[in-house]
N, C-alpha and C positions, 0 to 999 in steps of 0.2 A: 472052439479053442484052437490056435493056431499051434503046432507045435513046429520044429526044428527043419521038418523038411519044409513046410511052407517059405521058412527067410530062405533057404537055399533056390537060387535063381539056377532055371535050366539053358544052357547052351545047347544048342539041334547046330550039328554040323549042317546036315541034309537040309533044315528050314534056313540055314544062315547062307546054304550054295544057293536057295529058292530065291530069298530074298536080294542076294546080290544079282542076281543075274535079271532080278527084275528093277533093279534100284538103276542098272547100266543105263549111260546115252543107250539111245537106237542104231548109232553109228558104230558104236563097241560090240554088239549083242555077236556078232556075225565073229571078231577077231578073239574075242574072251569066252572060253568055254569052260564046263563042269569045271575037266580038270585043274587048267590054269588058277583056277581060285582055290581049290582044293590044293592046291599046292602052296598057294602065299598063305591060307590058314593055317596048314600045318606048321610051316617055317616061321609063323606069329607064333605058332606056340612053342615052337622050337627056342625062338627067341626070349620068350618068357620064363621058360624053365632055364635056360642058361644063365639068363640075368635074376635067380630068384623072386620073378613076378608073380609064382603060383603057390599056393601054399592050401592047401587042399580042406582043412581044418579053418583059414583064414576070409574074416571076411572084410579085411581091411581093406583100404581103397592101393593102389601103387600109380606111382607118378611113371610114366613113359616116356621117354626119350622118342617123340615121335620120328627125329629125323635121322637118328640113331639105329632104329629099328627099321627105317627105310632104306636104309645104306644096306642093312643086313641082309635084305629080303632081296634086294637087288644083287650084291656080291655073290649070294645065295643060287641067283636064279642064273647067272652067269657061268656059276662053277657048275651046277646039274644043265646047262645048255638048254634049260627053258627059253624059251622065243615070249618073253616079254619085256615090254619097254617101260620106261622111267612111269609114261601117262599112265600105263594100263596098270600097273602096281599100284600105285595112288587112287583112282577109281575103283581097284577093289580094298582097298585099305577104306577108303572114306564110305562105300556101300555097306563095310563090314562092321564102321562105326556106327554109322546110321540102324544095321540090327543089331547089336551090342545097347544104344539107345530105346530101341522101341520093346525090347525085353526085359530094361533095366539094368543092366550090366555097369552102362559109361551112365555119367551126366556131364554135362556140358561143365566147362570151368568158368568159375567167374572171375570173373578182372578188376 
């Protein structure tokens, strides 16, 4: 019998750093480290909670402003003097969706 924790889907920060850092080009591996993504996850969920994306109790779907959220996490990364670029945000955003997917979290949209 399934009960309440099984629909509850779990988030692993730690397997979501594992997974992006293995999802990287081979070219990125060397300029993108723990932290750097440890840091654009946070400021996603920075971002979520400022924009009522998270609701704890909810398991409703919310629609993303993906380019919205990318402006964010870059302004973001500019005002704390992170040293990363437009690419490298976006590679870990898109690795990040790729484990958000393979946990169940995201599904793809359809058109």
């Amino acid at each position: 019998m399934k009960n309440q924790e099984d629909d509850m889907l779990v988030y692993d920060e730690d397997d979501a750093v594992k997974f992006i850092l293995d999802f990287l080009p081979a070219e990125f591996k060397e300029k993108i480290d723990d932290s750097k993504i440890e840091y654009v996850l946070d400021v996603v969920y920075e971002y979520y909670e400022e924009n009522g994306l998270i609701e704890e109790d909810s398991t409703e779907e919310a629609s993303i402003d993906e380019e919205e959220m990318f402006n964010y996490i870059l302004k973001c990364s500019k005002k704390d003097k992170m040293k990363l670029d437009e690419e490298e945000i976006q590679l870990i955003l898109d690795a990040e969706y790729e484990y958000g997917k393979s946990i169940g979290i995201y599904k793809e949209e359809e058109e």
